[in-house]
BALOBA-1460 file (C-alpha; in Angstrom, 3 decimals):
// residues 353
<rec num="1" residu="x" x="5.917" y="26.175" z="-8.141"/>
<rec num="2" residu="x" x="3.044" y="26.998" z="-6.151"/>
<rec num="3" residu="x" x="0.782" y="24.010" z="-4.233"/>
<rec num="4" residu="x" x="-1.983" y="24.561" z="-2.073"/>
<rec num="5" residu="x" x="-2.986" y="21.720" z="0.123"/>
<rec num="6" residu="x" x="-6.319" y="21.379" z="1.166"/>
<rec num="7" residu="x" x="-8.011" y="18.531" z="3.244"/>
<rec num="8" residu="x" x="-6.357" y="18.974" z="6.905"/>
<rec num="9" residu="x" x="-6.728" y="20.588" z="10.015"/>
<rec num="10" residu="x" x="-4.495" y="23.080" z="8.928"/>
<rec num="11" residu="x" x="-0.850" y="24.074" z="10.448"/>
<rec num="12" residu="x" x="0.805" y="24.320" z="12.642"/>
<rec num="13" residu="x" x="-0.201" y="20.572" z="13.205"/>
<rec num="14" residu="x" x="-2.341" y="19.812" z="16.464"/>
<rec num="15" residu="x" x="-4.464" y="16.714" z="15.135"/>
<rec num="16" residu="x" x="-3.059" y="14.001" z="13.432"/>
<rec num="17" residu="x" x="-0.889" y="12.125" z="10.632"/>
<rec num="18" residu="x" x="-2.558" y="14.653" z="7.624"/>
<rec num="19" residu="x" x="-1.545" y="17.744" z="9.327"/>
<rec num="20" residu="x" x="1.872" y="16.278" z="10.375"/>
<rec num="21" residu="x" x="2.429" y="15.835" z="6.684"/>
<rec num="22" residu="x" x="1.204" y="19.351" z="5.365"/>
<rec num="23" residu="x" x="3.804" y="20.920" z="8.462"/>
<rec num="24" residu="x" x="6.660" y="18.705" z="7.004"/>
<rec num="25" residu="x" x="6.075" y="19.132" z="3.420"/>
<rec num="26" residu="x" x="5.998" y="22.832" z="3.303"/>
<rec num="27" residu="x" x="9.784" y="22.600" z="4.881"/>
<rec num="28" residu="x" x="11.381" y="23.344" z="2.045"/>
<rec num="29" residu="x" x="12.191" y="26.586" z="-0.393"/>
<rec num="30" residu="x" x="11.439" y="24.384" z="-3.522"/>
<rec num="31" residu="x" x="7.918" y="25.311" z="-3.783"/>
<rec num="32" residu="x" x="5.670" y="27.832" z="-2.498"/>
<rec num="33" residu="x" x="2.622" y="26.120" z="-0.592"/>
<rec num="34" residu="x" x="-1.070" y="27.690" z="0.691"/>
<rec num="35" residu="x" x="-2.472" y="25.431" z="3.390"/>
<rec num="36" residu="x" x="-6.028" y="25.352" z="4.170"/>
<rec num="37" residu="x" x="-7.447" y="25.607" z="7.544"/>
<rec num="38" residu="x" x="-10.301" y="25.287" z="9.756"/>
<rec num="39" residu="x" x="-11.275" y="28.059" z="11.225"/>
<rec num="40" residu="x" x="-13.287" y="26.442" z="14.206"/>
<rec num="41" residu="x" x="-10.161" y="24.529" z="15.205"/>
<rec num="42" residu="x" x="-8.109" y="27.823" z="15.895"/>
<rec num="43" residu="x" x="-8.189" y="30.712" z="18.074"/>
<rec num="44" residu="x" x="-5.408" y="32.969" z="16.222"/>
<rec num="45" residu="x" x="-5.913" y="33.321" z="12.720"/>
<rec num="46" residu="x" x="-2.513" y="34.413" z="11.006"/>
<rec num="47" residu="x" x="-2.509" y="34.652" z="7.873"/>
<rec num="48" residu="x" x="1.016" y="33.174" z="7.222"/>
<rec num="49" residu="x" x="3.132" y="29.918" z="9.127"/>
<rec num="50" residu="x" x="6.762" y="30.539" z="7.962"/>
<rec num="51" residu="x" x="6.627" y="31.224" z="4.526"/>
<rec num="52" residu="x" x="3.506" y="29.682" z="4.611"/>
<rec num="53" residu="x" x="0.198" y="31.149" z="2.921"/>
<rec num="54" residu="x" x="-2.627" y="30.057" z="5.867"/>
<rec num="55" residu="x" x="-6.696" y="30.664" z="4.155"/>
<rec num="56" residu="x" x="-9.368" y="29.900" z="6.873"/>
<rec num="57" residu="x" x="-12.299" y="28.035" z="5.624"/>
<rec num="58" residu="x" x="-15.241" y="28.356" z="8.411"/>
<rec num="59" residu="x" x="-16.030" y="24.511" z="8.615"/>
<rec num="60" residu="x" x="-14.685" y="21.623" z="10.657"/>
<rec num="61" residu="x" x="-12.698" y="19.330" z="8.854"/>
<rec num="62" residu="x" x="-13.482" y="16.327" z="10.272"/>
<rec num="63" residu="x" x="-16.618" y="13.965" z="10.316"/>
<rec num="64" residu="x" x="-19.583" y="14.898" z="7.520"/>
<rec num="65" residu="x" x="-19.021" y="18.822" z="7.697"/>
<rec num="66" residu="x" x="-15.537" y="17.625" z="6.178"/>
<rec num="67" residu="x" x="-17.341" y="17.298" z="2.839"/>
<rec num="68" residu="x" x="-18.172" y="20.760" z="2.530"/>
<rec num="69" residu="x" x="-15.140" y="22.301" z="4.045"/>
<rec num="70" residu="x" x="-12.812" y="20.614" z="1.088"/>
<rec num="71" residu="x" x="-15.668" y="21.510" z="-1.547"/>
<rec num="72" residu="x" x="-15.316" y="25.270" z="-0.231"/>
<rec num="73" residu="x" x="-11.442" y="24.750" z="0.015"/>
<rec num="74" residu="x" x="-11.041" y="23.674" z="-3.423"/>
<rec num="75" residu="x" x="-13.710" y="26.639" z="-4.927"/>
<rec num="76" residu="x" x="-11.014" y="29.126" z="-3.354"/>
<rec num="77" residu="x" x="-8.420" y="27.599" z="-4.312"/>
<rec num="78" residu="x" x="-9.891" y="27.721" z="-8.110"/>
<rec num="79" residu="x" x="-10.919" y="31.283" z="-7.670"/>
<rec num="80" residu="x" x="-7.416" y="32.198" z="-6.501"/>
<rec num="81" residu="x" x="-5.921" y="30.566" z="-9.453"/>
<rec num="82" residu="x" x="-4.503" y="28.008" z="-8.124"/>
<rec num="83" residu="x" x="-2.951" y="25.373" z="-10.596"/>
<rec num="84" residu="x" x="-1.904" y="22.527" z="-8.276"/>
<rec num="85" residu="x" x="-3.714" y="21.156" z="-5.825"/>
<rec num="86" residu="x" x="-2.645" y="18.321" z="-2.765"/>
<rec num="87" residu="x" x="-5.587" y="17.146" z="-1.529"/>
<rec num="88" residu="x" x="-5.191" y="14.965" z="1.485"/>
<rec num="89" residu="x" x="-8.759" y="12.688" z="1.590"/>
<rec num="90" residu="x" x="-11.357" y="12.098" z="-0.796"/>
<rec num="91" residu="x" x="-14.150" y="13.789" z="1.591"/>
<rec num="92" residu="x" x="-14.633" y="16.278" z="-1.106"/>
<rec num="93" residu="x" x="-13.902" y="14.421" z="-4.048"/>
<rec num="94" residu="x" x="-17.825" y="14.516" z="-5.384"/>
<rec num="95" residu="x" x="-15.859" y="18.006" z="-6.590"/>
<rec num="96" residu="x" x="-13.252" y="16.863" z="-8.083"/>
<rec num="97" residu="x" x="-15.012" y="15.958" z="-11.687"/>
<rec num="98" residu="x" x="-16.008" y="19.399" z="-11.688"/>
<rec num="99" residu="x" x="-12.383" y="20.766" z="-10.659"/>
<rec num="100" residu="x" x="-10.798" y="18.264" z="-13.578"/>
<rec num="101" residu="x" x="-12.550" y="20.463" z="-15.803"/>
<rec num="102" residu="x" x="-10.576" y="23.204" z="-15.785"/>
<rec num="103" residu="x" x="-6.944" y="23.031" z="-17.910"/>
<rec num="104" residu="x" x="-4.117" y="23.105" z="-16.668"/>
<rec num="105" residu="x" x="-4.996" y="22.152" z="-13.405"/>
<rec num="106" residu="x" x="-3.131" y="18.961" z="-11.609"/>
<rec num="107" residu="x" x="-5.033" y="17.360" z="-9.147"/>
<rec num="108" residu="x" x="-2.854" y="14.958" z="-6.614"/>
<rec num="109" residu="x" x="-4.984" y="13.007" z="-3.765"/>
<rec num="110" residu="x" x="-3.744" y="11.152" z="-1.409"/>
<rec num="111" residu="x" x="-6.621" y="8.573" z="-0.801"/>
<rec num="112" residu="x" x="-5.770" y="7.865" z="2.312"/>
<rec num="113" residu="x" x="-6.621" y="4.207" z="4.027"/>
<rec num="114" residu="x" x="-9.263" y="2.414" z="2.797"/>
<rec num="115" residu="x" x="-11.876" y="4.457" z="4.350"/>
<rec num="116" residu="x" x="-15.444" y="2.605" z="3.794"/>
<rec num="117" residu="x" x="-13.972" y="-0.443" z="4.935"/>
<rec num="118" residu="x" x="-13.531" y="0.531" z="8.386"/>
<rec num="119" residu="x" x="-15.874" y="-1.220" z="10.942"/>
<rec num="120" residu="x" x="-16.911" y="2.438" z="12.263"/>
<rec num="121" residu="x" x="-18.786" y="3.258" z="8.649"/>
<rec num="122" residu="x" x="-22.435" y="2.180" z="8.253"/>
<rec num="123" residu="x" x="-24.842" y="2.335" z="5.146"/>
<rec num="124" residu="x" x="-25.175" y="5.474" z="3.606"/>
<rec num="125" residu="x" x="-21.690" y="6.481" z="5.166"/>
<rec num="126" residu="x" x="-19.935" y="3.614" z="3.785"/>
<rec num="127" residu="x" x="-21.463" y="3.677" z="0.172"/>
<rec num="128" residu="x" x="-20.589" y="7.315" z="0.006"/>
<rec num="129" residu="x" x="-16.960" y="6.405" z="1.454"/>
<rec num="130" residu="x" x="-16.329" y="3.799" z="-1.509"/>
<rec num="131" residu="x" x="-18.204" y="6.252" z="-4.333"/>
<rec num="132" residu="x" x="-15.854" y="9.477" z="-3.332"/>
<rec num="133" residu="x" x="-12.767" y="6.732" z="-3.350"/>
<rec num="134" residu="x" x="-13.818" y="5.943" z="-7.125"/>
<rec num="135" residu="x" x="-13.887" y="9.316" z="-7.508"/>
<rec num="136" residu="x" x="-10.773" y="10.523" z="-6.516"/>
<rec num="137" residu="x" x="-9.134" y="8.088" z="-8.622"/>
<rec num="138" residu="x" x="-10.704" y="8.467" z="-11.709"/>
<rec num="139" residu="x" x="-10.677" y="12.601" z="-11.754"/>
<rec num="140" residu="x" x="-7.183" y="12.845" z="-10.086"/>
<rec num="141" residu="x" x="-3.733" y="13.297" z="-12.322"/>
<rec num="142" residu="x" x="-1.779" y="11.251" z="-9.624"/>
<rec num="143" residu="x" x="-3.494" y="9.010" z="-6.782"/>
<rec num="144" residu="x" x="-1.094" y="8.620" z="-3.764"/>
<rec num="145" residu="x" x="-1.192" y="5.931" z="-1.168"/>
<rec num="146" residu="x" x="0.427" y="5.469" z="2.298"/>
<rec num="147" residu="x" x="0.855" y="1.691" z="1.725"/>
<rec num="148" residu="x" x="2.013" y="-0.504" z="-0.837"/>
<rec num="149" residu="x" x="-1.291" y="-3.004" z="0.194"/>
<rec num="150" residu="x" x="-3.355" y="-0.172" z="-0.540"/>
<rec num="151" residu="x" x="-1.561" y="0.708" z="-3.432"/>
<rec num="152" residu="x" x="-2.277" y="-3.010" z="-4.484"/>
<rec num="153" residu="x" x="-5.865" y="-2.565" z="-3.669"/>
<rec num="154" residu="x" x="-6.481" y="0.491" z="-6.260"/>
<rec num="155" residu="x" x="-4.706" y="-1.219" z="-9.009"/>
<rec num="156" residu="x" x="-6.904" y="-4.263" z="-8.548"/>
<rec num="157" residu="x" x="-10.072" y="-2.454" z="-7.906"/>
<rec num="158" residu="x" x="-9.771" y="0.099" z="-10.418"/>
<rec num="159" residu="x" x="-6.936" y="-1.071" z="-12.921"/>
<rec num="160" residu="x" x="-5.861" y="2.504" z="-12.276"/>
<rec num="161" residu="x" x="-2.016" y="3.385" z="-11.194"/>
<rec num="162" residu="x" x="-1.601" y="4.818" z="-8.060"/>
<rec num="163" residu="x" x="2.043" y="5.999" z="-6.595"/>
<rec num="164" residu="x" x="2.742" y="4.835" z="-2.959"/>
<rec num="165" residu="x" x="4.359" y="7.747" z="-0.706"/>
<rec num="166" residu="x" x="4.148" y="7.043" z="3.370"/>
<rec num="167" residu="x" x="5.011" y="9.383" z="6.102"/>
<rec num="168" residu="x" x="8.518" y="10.782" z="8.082"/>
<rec num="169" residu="x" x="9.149" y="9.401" z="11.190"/>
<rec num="170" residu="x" x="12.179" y="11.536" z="11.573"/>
<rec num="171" residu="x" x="10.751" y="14.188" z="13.551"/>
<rec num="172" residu="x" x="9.750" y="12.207" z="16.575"/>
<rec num="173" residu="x" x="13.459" y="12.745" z="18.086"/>
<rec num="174" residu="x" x="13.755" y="15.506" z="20.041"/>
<rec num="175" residu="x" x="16.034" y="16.806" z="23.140"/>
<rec num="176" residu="x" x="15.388" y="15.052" z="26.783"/>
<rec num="177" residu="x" x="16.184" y="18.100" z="28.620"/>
<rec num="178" residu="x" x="13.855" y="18.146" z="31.566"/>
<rec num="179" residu="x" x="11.720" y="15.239" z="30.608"/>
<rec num="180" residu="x" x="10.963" y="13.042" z="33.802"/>
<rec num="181" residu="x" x="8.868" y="9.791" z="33.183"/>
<rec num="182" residu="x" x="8.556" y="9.361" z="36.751"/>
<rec num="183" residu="x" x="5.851" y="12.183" z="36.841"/>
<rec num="184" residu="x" x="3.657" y="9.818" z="34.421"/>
<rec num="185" residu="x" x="5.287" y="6.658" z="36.199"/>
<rec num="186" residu="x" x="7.147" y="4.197" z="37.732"/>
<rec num="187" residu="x" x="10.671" y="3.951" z="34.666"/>
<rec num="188" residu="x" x="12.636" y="2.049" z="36.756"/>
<rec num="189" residu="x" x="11.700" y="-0.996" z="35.326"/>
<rec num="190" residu="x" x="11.134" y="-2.398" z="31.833"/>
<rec num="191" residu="x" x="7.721" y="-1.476" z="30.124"/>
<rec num="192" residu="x" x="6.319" y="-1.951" z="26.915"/>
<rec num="193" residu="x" x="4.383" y="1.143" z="25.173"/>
<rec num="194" residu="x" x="1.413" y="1.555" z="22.704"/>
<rec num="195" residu="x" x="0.197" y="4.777" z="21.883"/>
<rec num="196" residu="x" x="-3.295" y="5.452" z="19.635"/>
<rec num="197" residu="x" x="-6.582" y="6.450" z="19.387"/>
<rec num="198" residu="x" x="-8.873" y="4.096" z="21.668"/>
<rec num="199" residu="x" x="-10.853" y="2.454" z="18.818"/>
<rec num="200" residu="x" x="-12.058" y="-1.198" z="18.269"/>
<rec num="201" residu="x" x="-10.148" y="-1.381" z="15.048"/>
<rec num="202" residu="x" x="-6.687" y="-0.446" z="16.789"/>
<rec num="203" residu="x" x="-7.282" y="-4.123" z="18.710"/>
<rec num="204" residu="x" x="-6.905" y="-1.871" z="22.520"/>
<rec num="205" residu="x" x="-9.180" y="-5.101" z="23.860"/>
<rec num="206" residu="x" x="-6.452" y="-7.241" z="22.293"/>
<rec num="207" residu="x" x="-3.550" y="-5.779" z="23.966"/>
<rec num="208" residu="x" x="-4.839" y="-5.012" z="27.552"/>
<rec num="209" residu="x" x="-6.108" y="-8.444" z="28.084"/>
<rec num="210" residu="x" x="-2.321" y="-9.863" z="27.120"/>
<rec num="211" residu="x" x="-1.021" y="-7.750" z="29.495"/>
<rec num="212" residu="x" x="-3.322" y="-8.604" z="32.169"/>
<rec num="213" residu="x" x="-2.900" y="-12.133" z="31.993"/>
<rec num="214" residu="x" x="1.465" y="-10.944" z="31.902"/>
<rec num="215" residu="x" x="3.520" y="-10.062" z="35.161"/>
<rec num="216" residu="x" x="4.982" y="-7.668" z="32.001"/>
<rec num="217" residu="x" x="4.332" y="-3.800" z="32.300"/>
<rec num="218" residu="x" x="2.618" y="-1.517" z="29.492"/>
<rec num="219" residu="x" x="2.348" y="2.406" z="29.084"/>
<rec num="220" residu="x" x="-0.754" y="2.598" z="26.953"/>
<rec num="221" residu="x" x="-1.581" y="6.337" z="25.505"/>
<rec num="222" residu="x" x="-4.915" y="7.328" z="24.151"/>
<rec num="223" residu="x" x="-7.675" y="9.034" z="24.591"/>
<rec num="224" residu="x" x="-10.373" y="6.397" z="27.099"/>
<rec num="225" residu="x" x="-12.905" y="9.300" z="27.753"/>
<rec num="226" residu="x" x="-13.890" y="9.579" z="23.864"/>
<rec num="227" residu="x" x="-16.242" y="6.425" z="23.374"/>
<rec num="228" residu="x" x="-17.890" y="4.125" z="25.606"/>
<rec num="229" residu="x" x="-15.658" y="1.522" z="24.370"/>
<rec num="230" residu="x" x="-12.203" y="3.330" z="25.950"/>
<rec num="231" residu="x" x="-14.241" y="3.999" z="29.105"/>
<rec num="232" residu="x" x="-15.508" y="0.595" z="29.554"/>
<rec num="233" residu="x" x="-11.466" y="-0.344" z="28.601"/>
<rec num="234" residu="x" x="-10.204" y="2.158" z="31.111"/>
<rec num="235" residu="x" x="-12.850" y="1.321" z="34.122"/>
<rec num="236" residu="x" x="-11.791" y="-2.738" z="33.628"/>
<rec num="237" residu="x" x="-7.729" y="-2.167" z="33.126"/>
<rec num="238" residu="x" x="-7.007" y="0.474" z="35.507"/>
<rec num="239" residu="x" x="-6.506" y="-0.584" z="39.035"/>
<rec num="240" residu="x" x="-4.124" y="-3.506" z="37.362"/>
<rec num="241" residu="x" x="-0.539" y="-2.874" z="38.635"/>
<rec num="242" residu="x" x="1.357" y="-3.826" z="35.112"/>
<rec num="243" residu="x" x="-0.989" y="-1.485" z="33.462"/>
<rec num="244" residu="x" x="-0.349" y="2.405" z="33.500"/>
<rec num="245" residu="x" x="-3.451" y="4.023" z="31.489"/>
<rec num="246" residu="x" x="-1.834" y="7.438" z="30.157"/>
<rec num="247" residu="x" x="-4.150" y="9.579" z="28.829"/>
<rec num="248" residu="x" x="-3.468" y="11.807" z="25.281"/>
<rec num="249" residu="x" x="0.607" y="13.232" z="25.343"/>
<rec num="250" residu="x" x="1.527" y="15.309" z="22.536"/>
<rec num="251" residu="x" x="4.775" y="17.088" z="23.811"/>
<rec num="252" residu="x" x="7.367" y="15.403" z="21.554"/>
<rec num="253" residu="x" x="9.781" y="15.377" z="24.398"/>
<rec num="254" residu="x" x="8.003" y="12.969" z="26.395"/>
<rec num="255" residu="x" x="7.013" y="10.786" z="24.070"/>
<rec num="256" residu="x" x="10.467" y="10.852" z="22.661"/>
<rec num="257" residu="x" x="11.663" y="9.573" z="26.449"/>
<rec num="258" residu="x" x="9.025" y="7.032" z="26.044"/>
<rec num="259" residu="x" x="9.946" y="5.587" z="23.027"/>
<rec num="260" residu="x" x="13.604" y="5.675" z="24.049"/>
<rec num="261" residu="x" x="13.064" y="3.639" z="27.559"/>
<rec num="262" residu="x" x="10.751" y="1.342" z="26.820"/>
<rec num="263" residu="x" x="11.685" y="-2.237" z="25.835"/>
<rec num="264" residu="x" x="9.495" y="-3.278" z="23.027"/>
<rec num="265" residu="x" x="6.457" y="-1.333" z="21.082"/>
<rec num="266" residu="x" x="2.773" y="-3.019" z="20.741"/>
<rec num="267" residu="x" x="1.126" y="-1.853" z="17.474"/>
<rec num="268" residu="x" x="-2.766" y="-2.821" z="17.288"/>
<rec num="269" residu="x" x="-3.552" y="-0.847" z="14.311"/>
<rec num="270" residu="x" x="-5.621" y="-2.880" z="11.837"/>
<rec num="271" residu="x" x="-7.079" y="-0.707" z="9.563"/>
<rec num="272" residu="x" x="-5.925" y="2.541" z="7.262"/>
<rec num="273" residu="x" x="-2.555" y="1.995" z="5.660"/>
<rec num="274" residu="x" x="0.842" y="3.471" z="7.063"/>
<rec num="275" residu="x" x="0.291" y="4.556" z="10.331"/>
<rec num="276" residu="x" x="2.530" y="7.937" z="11.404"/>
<rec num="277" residu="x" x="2.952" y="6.562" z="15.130"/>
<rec num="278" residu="x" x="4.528" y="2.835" z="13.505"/>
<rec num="279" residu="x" x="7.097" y="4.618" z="11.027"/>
<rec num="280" residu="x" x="7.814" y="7.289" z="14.384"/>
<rec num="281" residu="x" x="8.933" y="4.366" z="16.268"/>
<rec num="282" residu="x" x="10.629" y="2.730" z="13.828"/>
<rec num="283" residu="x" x="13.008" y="5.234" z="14.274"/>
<rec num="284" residu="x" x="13.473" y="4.276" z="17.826"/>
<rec num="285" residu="x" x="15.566" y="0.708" z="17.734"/>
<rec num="286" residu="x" x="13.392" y="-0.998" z="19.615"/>
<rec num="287" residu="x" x="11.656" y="-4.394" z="18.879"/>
<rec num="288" residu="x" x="8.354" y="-4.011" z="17.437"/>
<rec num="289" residu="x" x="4.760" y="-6.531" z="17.534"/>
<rec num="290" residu="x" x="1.966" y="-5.000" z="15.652"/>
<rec num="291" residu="x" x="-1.217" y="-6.930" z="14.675"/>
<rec num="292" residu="x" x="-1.043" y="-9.498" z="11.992"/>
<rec num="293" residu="x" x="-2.483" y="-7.393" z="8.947"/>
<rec num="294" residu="x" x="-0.974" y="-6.490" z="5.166"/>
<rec num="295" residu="x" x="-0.958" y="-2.746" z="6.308"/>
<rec num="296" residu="x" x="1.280" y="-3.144" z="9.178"/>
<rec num="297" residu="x" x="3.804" y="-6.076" z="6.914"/>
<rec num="298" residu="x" x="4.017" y="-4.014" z="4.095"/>
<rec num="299" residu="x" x="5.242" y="-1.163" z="6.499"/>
<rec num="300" residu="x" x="7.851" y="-3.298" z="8.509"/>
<rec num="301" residu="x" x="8.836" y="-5.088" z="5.435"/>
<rec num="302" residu="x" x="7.272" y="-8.454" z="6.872"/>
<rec num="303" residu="x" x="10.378" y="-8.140" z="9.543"/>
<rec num="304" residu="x" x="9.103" y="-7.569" z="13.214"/>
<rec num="305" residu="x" x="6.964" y="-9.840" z="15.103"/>
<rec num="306" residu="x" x="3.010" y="-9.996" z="14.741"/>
<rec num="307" residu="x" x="-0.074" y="-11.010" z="16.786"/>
<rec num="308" residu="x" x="-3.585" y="-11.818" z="15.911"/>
<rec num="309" residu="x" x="-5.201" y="-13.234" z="19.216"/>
<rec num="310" residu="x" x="-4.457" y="-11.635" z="22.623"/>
<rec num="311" residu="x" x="-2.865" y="-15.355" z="22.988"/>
<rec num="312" residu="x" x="-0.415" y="-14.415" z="20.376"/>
<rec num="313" residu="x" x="0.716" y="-11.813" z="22.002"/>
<rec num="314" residu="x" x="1.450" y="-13.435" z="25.486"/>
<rec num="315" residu="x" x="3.041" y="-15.821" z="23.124"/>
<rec num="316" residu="x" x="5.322" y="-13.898" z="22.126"/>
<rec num="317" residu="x" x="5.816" y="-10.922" z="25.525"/>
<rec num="318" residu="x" x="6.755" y="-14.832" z="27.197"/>
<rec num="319" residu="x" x="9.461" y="-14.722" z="24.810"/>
<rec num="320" residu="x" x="11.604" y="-11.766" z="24.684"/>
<rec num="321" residu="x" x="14.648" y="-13.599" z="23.121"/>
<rec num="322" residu="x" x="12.349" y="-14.104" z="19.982"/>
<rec num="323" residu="x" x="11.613" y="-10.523" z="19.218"/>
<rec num="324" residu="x" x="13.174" y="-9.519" z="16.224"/>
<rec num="325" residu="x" x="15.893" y="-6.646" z="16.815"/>
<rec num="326" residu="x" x="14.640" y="-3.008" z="16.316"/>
<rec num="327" residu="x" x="17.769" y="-2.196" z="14.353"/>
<rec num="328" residu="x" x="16.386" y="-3.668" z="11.611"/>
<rec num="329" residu="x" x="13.370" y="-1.371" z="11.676"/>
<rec num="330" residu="x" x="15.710" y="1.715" z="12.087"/>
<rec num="331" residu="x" x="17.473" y="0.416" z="8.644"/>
<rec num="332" residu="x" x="13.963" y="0.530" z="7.039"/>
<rec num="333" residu="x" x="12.858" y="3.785" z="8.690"/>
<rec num="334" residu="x" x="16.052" y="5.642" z="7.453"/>
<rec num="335" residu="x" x="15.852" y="4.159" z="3.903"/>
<rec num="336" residu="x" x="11.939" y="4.694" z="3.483"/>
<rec num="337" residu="x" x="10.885" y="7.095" z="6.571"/>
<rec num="338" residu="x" x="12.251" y="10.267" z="6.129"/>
<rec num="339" residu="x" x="10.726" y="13.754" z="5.088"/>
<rec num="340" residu="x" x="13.679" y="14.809" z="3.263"/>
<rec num="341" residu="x" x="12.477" y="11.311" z="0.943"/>
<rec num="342" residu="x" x="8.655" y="11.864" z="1.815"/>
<rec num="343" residu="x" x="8.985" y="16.029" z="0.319"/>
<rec num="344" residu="x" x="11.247" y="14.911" z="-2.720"/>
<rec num="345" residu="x" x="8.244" y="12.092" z="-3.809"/>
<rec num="346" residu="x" x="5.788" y="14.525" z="-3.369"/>
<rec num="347" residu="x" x="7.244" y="17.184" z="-5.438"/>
<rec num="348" residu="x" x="8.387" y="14.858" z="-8.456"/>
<rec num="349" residu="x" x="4.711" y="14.341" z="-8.972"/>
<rec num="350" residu="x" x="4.211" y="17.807" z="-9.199"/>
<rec num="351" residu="x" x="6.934" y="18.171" z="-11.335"/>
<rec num="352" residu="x" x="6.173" y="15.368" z="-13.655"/>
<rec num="353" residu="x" x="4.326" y="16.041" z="-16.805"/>
């Protein structure tokens, strides 16, 4: 069986959850898998990853060029004679009536979150957002969701079935050889983490201004210098003593230390379905508090402990002996959060006729 994915950074993954999956679901010797790329994100252009067939599309992938690199993905993927097709956002799905056309062909898309409804889309954006969505699930064979509130939403919206598949958190353990969290800070005494992008949506406000009011510590990753908002976060939060403002770590090792020493996990995420850095954690046995959303309860299994209000949250960092145990997040990590369960749902679409 041969799949080519199309819709990511490309591999080997260096962006987000979308190329995480595309690196883990190509793991395996029970298909044969062509990723697509953008060429203006590398500076080596093999043409293979593994076993891996890599085709460089000369685009970015992200923000409104995104629409034409998946158009241009999917035309070589046709011309190549491609038969099945992963496509991992509905960015290019204005193609996809076209691409239905063809016998033969099986289309899978994996809408991701609910895209127009995030705060960040405006007018035009949006509208073109929600009309690709419709799209994607009227011209695709299968319609994959990260989130069984999401999955909810397309049934509802579109009477349409849609199959929910989330991401592996499995891969965030890793060896702690010559990790030392005392050259990003003080470990000697308990912390909570967070770690995501620096966006209004991920409630960053929220969380800092719980933890400034709490004699409590906090690592919190991201990326400040990318919007005025994580500057103006960073510039108000930074000289605060409990607060260590880390900027972006992507060595696995480290964050694997992090997520091993700290104490409890804050989750702001409010928007987008399953997000890859809640299931990593979950992996981690530690207490979790994510914002009060269906996203982040459908993920956790409505276990865990949630916050809407920064008051919430000092609530409940003022009363450790109410956090609910991680173990029980580990239990639903291992029975839900695997690749070895995420590759095997994948490839029964595929397979199914």
């Amino acid at each position: 069986m041969n799949i080519c994915i199309i819709g990511t950074v490309g591999i080997p993954a260096s962006y987000g959850g979308f190329e995480t999956l595309a690196e883990r679901l190509v793991d395996t010797k029970e298909a044969k898998f062509t990723v697509y790329c953008s060429r203006k994100h590398y500076q080596e252009y093999p043409k293979k990853y593994k076993t891996v067939d890599l085709v460089y599309i000369p685009f970015d992938a992200n923000g409104a060029s995104s629409i034409i690199y998946d158009i241009f993905s999917m035309l070589h993927a046709l011309i190549s004679g491609h038969k099945n097709f992963l496509v991992l956002g509905v960015s290019g799905a204005i193609f996809l009536p076209i691409l239905s056309c063809f016998p033969k062909l099986k289309i899978i898309t994996n809408i991701d979150g609910i895209e127009w409804r995030r705060e960040k889309w405006k007018g035009l954006a949006k509208t073109f957002l929600k009309f690709s969505e419709s799209l994607a699930v009227r011209f695709s064979s299968h319609v994959v969701s990260d989130n069984d509130a999401i999955t909810k939403y397309i049934s509802e919206e579109y009477q349409s079935s849609c199959k929910t598949i989330a991401y592996g958190g499995d891969h965030a353990f890793r060896s702690l050889a010559n990790v030392k969290l005392d050259d990003i800070f003080d470990a000697s005494a308990p912390f909570a983490l967070s770690i995501c992008r620096i966006e209004p949506e991920n409630n960053v406000h929220l969380i800092l201004e719980a933890f400034s009011e709490e004699k409590s510590r906090i690592v919190f990753i991201g990326n400040w210098e990318k919007s005025s908002y994580g500057k103006a976060l960073y510039n108000k939060y930074k000289d605060k003593i409990n607060i260590t403002l880390s900027k972006p770590i992507y060595c696995l090792d480290t964050l694997h230390a992090l997520r091993s020493e700290c104490s409890v996990y804050i989750h702001g995420h409010s928007a987008g379905g399953t997000n890859p850095s809640l299931v990593e954690m979950m992996h981690f046995s530690k207490p979790i508090v994510a914002f009060d959303c269906s996203f982040n309860r459908a993920t956790m299994e409505d276990k865990g402990n949630y916050f809407s209000s920064s008051e919430d949250l000092a609530k409940i960092l003022g009363e450790p002996n109410g956090l609910v145990d991680g173990i029980k997040m580990t239990e639903i990590a291992k029975r839900r959060y695997t690749w070895e369960i995420i590759r095997k749902q994948y490839l029964e679409l595929f397979r199914d006729k």
